[in-house]
MDAnalysis code that builds the backbone (N, CA, C; Angstrom):
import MDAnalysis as mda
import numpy as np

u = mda.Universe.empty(456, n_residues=152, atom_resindex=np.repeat(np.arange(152), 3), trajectory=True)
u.add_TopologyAttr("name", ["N", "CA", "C"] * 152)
u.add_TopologyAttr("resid", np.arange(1, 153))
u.add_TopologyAttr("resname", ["UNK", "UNK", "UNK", "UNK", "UNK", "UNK", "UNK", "UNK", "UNK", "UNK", "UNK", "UNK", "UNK", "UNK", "UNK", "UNK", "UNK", "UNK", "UNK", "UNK", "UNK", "UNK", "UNK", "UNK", "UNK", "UNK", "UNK", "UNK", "UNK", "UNK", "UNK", "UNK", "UNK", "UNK", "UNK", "UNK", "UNK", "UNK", "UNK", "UNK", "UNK", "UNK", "UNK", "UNK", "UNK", "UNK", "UNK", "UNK", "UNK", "UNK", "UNK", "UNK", "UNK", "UNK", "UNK", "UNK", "UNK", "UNK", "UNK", "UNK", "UNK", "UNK", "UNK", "UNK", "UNK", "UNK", "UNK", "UNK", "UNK", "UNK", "UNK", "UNK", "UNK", "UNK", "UNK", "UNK", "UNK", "UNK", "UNK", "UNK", "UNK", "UNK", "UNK", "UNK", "UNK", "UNK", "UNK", "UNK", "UNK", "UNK", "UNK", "UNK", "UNK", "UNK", "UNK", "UNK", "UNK", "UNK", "UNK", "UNK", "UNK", "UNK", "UNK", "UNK", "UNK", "UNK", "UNK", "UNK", "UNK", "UNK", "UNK", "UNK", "UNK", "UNK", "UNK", "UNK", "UNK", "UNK", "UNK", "UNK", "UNK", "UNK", "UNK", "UNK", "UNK", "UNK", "UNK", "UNK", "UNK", "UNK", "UNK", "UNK", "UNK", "UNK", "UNK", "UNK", "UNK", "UNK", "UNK", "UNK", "UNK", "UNK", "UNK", "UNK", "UNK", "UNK", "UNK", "UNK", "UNK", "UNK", "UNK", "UNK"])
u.atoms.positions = np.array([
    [107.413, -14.556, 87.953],
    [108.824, -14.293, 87.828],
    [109.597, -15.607, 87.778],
    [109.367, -16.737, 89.154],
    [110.044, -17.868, 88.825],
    [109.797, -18.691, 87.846],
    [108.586, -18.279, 86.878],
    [108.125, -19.404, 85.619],
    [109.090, -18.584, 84.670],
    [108.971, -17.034, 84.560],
    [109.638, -16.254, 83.341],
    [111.242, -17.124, 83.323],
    [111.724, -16.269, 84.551],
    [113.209, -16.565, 84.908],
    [113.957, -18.382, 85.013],
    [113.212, -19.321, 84.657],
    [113.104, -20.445, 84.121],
    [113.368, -20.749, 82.566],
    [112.646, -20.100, 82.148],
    [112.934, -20.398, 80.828],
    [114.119, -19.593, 79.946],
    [114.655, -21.354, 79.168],
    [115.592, -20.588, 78.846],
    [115.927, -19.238, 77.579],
    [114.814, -19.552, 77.263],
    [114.326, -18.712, 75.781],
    [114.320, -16.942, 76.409],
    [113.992, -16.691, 77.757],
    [113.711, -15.772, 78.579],
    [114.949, -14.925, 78.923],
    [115.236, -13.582, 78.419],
    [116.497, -13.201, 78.934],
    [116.274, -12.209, 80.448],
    [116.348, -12.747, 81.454],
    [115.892, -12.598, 82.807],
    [116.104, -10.953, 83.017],
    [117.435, -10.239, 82.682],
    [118.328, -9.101, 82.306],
    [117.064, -8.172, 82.110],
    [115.854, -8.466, 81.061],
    [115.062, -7.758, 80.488],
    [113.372, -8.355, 80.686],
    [112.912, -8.338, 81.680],
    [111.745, -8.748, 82.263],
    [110.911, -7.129, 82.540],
    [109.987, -7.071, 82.196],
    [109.212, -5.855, 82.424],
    [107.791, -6.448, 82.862],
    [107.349, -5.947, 84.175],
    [106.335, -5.964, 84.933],
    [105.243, -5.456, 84.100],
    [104.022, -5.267, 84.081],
    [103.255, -4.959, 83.348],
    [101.492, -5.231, 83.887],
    [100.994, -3.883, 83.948],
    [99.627, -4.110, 84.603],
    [99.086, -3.687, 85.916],
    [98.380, -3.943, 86.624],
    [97.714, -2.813, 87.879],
    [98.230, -3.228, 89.090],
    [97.478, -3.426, 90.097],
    [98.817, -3.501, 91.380],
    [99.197, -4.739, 91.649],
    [98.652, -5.897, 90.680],
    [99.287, -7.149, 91.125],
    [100.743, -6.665, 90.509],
    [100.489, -5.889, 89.152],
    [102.149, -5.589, 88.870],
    [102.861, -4.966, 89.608],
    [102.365, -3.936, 90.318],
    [102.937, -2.758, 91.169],
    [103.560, -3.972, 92.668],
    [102.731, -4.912, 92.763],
    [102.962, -5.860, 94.199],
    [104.178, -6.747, 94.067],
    [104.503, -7.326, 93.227],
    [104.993, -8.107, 92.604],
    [106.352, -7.358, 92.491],
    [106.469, -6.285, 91.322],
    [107.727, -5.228, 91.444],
    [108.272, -5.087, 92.960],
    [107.550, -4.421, 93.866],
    [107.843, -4.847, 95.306],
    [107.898, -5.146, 95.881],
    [108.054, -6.838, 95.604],
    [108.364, -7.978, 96.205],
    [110.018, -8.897, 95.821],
    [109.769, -8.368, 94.016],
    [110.862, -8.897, 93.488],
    [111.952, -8.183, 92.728],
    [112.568, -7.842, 93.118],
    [113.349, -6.548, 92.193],
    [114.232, -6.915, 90.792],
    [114.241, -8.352, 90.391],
    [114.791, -8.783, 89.616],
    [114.157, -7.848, 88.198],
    [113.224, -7.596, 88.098],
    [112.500, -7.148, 86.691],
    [113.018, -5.858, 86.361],
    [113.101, -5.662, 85.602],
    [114.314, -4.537, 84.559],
    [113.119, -2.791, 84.344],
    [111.784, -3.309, 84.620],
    [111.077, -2.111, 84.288],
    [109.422, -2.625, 85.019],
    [109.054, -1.357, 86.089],
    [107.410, -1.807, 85.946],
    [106.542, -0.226, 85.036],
    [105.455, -1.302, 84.074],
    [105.006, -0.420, 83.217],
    [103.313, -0.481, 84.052],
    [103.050, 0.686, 84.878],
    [101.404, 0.255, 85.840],
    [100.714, 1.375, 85.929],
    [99.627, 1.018, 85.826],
    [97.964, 1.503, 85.860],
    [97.263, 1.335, 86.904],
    [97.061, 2.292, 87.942],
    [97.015, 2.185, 89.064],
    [95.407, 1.549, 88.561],
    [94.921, 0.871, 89.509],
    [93.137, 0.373, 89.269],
    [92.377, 0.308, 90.594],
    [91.814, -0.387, 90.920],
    [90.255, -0.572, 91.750],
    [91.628, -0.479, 93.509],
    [92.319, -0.745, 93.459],
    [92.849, -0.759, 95.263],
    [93.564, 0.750, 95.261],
    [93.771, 1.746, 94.534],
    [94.199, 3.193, 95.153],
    [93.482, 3.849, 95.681],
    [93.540, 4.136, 96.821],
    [92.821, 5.406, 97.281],
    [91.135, 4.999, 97.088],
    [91.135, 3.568, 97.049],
    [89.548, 3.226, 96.803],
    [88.327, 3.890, 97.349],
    [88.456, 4.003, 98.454],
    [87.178, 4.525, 99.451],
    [86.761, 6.095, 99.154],
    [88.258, 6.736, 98.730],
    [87.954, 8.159, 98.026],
    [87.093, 8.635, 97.128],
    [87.858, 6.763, 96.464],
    [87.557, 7.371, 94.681],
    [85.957, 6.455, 94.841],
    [85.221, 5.925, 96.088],
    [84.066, 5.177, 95.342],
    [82.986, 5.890, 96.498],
    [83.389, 7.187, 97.323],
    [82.656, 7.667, 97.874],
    [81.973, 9.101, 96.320],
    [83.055, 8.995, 95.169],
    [82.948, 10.396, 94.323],
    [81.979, 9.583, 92.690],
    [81.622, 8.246, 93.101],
    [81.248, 7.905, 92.090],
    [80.100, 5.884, 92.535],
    [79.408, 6.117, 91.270],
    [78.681, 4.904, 91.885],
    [78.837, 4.245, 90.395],
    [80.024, 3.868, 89.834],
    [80.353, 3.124, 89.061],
    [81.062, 2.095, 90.118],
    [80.534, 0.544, 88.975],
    [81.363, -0.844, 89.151],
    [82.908, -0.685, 88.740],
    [83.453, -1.128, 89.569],
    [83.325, -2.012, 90.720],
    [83.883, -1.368, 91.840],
    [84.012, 0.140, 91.902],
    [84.001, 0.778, 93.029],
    [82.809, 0.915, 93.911],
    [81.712, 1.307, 92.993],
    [79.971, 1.128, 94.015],
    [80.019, -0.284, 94.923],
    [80.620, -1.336, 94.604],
    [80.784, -2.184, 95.524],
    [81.207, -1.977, 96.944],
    [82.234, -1.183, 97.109],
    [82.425, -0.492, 98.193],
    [81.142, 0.383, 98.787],
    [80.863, 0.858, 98.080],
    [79.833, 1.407, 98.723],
    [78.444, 0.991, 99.461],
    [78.232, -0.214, 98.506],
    [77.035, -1.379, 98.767],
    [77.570, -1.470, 100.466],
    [78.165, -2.289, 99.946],
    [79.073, -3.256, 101.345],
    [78.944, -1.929, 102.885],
    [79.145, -0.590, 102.772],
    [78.937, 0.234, 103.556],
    [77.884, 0.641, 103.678],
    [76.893, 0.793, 102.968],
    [75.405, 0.895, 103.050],
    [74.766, 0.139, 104.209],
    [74.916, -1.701, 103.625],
    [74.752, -2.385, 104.266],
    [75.160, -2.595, 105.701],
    [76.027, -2.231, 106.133],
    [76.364, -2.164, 107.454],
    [76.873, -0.954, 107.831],
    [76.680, -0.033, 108.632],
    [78.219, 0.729, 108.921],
    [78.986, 0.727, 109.923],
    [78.358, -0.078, 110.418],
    [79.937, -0.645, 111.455],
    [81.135, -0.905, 110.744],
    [81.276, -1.447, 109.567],
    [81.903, -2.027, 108.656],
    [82.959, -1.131, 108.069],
    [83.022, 0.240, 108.293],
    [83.989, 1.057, 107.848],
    [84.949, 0.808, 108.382],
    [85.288, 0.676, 109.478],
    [86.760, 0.674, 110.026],
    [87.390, -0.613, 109.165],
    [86.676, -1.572, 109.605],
    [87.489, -3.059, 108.545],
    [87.594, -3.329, 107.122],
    [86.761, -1.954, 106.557],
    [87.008, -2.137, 105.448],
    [88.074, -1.069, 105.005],
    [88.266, -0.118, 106.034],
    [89.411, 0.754, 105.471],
    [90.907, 0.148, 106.462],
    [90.682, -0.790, 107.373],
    [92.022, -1.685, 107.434],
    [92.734, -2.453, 106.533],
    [91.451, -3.102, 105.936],
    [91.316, -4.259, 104.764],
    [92.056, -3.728, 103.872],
    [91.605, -2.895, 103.292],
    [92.319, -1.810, 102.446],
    [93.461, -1.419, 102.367],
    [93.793, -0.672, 103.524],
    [95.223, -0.446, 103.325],
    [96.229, -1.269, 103.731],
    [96.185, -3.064, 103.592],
    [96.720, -3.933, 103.024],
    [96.858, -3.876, 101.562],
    [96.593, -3.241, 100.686],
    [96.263, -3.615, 99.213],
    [96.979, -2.174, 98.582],
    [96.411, -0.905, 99.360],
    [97.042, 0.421, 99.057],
    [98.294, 0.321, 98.636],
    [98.753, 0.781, 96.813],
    [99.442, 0.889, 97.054],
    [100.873, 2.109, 97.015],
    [100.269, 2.687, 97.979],
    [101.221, 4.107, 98.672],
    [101.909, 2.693, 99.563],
    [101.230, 2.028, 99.985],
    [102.272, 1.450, 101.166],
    [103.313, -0.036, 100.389],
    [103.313, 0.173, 99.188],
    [104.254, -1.026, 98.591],
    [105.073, -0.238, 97.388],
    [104.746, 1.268, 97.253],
    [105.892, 1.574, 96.117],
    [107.093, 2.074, 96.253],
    [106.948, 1.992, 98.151],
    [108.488, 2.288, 98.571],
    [109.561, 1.539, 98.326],
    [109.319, 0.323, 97.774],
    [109.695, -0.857, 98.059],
    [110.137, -1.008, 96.143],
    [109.901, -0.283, 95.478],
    [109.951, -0.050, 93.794],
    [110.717, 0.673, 93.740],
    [111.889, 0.016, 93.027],
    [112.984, 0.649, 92.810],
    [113.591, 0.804, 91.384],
    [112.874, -0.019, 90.586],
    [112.755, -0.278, 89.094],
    [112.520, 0.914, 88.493],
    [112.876, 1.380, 87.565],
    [112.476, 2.674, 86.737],
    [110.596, 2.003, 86.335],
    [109.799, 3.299, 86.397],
    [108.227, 2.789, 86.394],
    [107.709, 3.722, 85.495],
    [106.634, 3.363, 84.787],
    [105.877, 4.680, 83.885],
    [104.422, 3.884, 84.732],
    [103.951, 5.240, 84.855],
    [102.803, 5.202, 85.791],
    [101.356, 6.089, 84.922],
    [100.996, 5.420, 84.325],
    [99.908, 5.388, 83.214],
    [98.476, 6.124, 84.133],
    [98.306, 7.257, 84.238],
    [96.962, 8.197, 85.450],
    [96.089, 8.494, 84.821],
    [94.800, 8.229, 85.374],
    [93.261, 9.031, 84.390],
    [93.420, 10.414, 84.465],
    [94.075, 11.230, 85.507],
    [93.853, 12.800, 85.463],
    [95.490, 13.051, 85.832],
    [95.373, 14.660, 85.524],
    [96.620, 15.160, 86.417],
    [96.813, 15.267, 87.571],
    [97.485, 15.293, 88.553],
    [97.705, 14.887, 89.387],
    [96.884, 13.986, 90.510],
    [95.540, 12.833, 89.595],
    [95.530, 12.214, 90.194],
    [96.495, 11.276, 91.579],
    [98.207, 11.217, 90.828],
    [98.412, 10.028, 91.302],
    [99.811, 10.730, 92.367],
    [99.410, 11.727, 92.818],
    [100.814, 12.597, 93.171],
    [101.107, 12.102, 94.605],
    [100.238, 11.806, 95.420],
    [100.814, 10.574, 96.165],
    [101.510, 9.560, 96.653],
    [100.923, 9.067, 95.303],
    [101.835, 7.438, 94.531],
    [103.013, 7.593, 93.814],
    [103.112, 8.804, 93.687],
    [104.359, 8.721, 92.369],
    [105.366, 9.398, 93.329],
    [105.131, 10.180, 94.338],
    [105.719, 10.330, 95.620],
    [106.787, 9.251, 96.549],
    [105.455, 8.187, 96.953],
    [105.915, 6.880, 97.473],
    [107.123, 6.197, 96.958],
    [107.457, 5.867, 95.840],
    [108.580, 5.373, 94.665],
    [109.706, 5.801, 95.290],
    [110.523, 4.194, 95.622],
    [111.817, 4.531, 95.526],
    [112.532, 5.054, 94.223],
    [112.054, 4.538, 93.035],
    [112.896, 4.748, 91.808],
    [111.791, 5.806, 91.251],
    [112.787, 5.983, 89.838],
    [112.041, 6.742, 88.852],
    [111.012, 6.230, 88.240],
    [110.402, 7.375, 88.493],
    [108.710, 7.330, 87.401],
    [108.442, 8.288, 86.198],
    [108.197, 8.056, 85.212],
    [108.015, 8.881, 84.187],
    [106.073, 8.851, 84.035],
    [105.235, 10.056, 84.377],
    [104.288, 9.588, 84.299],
    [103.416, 10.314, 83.226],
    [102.382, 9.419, 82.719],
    [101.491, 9.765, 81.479],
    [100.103, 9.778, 81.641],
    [99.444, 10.377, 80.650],
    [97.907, 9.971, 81.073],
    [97.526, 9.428, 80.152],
    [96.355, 8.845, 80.680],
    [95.995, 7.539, 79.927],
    [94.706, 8.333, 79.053],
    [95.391, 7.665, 77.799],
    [95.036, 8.318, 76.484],
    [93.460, 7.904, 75.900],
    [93.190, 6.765, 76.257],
    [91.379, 6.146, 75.724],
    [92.188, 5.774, 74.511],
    [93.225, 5.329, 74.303],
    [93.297, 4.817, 72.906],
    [94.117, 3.842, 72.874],
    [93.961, 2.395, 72.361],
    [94.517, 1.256, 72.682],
    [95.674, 1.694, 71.399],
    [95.256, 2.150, 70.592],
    [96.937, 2.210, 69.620],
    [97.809, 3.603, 70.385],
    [96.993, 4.461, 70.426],
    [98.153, 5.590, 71.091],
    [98.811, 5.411, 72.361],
    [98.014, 4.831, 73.474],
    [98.605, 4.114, 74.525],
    [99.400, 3.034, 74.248],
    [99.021, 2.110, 73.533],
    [100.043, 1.417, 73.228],
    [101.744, 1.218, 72.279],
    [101.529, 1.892, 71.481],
    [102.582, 2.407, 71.070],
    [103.501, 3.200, 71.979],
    [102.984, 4.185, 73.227],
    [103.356, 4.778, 74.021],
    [104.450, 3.558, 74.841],
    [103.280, 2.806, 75.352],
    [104.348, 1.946, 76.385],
    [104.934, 1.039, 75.458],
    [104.719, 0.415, 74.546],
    [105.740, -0.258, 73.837],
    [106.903, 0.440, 73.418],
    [106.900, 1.459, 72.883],
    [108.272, 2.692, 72.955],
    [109.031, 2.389, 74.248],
    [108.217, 2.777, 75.787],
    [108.831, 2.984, 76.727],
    [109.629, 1.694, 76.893],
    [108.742, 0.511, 77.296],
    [109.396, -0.103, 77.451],
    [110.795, -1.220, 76.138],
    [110.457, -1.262, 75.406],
    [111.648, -0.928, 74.342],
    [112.799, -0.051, 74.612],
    [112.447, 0.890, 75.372],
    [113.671, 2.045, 75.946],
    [114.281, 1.294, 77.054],
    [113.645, 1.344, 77.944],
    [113.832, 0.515, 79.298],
    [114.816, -0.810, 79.128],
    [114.537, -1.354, 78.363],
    [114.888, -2.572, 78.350],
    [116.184, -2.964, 77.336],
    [116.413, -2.019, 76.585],
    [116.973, -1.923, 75.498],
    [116.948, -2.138, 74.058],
    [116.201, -2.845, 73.396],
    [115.581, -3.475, 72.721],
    [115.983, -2.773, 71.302],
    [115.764, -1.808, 71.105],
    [116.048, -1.327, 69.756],
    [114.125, -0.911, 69.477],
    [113.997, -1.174, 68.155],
    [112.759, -1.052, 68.268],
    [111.537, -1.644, 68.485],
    [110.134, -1.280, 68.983],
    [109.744, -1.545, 69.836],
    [108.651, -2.668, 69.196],
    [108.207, -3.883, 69.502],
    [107.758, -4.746, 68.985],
    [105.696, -4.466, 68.698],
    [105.620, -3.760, 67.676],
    [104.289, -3.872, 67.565],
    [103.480, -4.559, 66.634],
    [101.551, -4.734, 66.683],
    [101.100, -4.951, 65.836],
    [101.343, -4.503, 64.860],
    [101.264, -5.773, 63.638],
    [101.399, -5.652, 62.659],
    [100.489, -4.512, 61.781],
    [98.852, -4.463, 62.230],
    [98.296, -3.195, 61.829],
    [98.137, -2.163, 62.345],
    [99.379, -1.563, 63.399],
    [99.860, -0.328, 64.188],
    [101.029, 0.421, 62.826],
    [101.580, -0.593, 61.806],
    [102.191, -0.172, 61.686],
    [102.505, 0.247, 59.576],
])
């Protein structure tokens, strides 16, 4: 934010967050940014989602508990430092909240001080993307929304 909001080429007014919970952390740290566009990833509800599956880089969690189990309690303290149900109270930015299922994220989209408009995530880098480039083009004001040249 302080490198964006530096430059002068940068119109500060129209800054959009963008990406998984470093974006989601960041939005709720700094409220200056005009829109967060986030994909919840590997820190939601981790221990849930890597007790229901032994894919990377959630099975990591699981290793790590294998290996010891004393280790649960500190790893579900550890954790909910990072959770973030406990930082989107703090998001007050209008948010589109990009979910693998339906009501995966009803929780999280709960937590939110501001508005969330939420979508599911499509498996398709042009249909998803066009999606949030629309949104945020809306958000921000922009007119229309800046895409690849062979999107279009």
């Amino acid at each position: 934010m302080d490198f964006l909001k530096g430059r002068e080429e940068v119109d500060v007014e129209r800054i959009c967050l963008l990406g998984g919970e470093l974006a989601l952390w960041t939005a709720a740290r700094r409220s200056e940014a005009a829109a967060l566009h986030y994909t919840p990833a590997l820190h939601y509800n981790s221990l849930k989602r890597a007790s229901q599956t032994s894919n990377y880089p959630l099975e990591e969690f699981n290793d790590h508990l294998r290996s010891s189990a004393s280790a649960q309690v500190n790893v579900e303290k550890t954790l909910s430092y990072f959770e973030p149900v406990h930082h989107a109270p703090k998001v007050q930015m209008p948010t589109m909240l990009v979910e693998d299922s339906e009501g995966f994220c009803d929780a999280l989209v709960a937590a939110f001080a501001g508005p969330v408009d939420r979508v599911p995530f499509q498996h398709s880098s042009y249909r998803d993307g066009v999606r949030q480039a629309n949104w945020i083009a809306d958000k921000l004001n922009n007119g229309q929304p800046i895409l690849p040249d062979h999107w279009c």
